[in-house]
C-alpha positions as CSV (number, residue, x, y, z in Angstrom):
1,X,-36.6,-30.7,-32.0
2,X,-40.4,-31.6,-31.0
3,X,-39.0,-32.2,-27.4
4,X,-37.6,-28.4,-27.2
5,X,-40.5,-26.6,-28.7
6,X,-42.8,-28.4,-26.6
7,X,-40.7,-27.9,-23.6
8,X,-40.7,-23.9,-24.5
9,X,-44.3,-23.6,-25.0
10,X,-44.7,-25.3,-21.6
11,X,-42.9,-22.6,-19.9
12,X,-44.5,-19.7,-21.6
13,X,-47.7,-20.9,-20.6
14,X,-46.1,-21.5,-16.7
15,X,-45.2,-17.6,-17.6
16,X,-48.3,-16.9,-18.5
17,X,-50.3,-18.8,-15.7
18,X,-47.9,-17.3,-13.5
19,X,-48.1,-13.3,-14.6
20,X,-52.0,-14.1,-14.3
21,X,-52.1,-15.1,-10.6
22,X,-49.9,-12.0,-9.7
23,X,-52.3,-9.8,-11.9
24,X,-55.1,-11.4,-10.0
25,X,-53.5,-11.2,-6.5
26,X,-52.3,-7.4,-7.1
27,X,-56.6,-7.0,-8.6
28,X,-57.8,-8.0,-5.5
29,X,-55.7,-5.9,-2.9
30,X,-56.5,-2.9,-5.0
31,X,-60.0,-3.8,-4.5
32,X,-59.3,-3.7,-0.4
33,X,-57.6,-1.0,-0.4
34,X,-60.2,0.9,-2.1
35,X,-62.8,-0.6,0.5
36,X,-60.4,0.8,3.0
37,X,-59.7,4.4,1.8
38,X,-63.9,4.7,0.8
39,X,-65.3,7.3,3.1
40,X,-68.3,5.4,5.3
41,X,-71.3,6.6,4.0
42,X,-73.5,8.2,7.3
43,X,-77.2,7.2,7.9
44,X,-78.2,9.1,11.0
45,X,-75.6,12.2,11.9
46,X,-74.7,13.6,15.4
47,X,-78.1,13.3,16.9
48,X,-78.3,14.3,20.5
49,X,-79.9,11.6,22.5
50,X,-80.7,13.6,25.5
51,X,-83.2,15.1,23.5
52,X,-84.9,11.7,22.3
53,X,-88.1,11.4,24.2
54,X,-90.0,7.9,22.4
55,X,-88.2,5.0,20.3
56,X,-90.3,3.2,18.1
57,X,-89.4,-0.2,17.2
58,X,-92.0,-1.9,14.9
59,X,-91.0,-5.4,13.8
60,X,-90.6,-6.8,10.4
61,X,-94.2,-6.5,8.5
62,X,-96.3,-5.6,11.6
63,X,-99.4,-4.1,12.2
64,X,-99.1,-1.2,14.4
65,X,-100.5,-3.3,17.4
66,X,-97.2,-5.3,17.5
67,X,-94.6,-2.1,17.8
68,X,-92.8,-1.7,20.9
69,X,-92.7,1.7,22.0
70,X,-90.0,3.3,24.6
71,X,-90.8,6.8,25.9
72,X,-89.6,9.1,28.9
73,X,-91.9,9.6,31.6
74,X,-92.2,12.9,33.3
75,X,-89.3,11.8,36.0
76,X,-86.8,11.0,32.7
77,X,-86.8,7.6,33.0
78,X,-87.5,5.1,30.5
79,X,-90.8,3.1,30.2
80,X,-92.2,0.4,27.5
81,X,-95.6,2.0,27.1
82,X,-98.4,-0.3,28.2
83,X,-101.0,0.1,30.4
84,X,-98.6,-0.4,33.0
85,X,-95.8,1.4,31.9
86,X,-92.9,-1.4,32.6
87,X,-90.0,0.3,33.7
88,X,-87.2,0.1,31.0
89,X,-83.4,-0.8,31.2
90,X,-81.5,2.3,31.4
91,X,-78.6,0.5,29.9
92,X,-80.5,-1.5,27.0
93,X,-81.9,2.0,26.1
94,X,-79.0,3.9,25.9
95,X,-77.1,1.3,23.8
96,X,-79.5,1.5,21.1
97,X,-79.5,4.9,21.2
98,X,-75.5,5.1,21.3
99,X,-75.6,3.0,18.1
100,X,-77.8,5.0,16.5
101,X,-76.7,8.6,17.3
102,X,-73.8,8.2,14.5
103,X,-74.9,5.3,12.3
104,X,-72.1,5.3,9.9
105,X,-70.8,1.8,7.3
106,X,-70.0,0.6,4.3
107,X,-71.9,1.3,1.3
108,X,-73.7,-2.0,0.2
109,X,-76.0,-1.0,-2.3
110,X,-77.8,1.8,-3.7
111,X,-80.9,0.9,-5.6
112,X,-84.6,-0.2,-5.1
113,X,-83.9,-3.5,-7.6
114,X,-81.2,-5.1,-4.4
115,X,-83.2,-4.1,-1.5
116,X,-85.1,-7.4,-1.4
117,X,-81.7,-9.2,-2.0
118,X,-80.9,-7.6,1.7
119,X,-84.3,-8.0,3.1
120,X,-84.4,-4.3,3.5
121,X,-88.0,-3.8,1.9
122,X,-90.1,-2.0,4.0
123,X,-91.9,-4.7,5.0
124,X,-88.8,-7.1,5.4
125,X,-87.0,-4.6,7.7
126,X,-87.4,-3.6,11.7
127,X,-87.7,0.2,11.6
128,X,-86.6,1.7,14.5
129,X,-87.9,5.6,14.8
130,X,-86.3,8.3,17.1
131,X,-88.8,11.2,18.4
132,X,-88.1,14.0,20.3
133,X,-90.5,16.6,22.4
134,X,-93.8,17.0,20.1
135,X,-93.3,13.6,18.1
136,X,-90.8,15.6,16.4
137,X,-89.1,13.3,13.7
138,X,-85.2,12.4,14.6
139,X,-84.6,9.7,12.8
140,X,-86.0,6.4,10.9
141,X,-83.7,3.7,10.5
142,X,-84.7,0.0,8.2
143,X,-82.7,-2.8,9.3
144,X,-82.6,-6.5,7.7
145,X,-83.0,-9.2,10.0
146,X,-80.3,-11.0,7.7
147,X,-77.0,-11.2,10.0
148,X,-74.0,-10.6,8.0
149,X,-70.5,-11.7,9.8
150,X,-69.7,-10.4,13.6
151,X,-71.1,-7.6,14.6
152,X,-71.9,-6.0,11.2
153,X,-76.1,-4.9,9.9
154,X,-77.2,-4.1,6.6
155,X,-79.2,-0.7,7.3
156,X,-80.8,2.2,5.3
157,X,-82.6,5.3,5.8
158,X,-86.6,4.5,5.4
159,X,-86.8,7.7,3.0
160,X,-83.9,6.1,1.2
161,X,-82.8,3.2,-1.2
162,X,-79.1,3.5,-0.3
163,X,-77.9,0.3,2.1
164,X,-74.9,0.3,4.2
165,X,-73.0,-2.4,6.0
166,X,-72.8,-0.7,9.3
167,X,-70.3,-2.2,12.5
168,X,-73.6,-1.0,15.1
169,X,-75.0,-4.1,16.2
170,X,-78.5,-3.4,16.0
171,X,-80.1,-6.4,16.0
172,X,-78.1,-7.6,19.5
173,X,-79.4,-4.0,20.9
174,X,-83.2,-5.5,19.6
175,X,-81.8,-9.0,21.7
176,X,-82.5,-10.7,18.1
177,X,-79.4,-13.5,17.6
178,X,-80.9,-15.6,14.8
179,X,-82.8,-14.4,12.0
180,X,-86.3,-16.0,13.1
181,X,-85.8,-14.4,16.9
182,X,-88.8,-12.1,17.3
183,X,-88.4,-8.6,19.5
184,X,-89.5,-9.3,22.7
185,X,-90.4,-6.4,25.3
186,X,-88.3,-8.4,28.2
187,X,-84.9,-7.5,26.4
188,X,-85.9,-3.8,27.7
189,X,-87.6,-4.4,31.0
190,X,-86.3,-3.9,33.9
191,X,-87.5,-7.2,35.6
192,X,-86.1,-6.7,38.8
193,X,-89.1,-5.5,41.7
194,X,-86.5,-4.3,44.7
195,X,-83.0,-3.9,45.2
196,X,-80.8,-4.2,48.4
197,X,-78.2,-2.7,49.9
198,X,-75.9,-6.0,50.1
199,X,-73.7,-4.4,52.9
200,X,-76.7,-4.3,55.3
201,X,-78.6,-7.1,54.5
């Protein structure tokens, strides 16, 4: 008799270890499929890049002396302002700005209390500031220097506490790879002096 009710409580509780699995299983793809259907919230929206003039990039907790700056000269090419005014990487430039024109991702947090958690502080952060003609104010972007997986970048507005998980690679645009890389003017300068038409040389 001992045999059988021990031998019935055993399978309820396989019932029960079983129902909670299922329960657990069906909790969690709920949980993706709500990450899925969640609108991306938008940090920057539909900003025209022709009309970006200067890109400010100042690196985390630096004194103004350390930003890089990227402006348009009067021929509409891209410089890094210096006293020599190294010519820029059309192609570096306008990645960054293609990321940046429609920075969209997934919400990640939304109060002051986590931003340290992402490194997002404003003094943890690289802000990265769009101006067009008359230092007009496009747009001013925080990212941590903390990589998340692939290609994704926690990012916020600076005027905002609101952190989003974005697919833009920022930090590969900046030519940062690790977390302790520093930005380094050569990922935008165009280093070549001359080029040559290879069919007549």
């Amino acid at each position: 008799m001992k045999l059988k009710k021990l031998l019935a409580l055993t399978a309820v509780l396989i019932v029960i270890l079983i129902a909670s699995f299922v329960k657990k299983a069906n909790d969690e793809k709920d949980t993706v499929k709500q990450r899925q259907t969640q609108p991306l919230a938008a940090i920057t929206q539909d900003i025209a890049t022709a009309f970006v003039t200067k890109i400010v990039i100042t690196p985390a907790g630096a004194d103004k002396a350390s930003k890089l700056i990227l402006s348009k000269d009067a021929s509409g090419d891209w410089v890094i302002e210096s006293r020599y005014n190294t010519k820029a990487r059309k192609w570096a430039v306008d990645n960054l700005l293609g990321n940046m024109a429609n920075l969209k991702g997934e919400p990640a947090g939304e109060s002051k209390e986590v931003l340290n958690d992402f490194s997002i502080l404003d003094d943890q952060g690289i802000h990265l500031e769009l101006k067009g003609s008359g230092e007009k104010a496009l747009a001013h972007v925080v990212v941590s220097p903390l990589r998340t997986r692939g290609t994704k970048n926690f990012v916020r507005s600076a005027d905002s506490h609101k952190v989003v998980m974005t697919e833009s690679d920022l930090l590969s645009n900046l030519g940062l790879y690790t977390k302790d890389a520093k930005i380094d003017y050569k990922t935008f300068a165009e280093l070549r002096i001359a080029r040559f038409d290879t069919a007549k040389v």
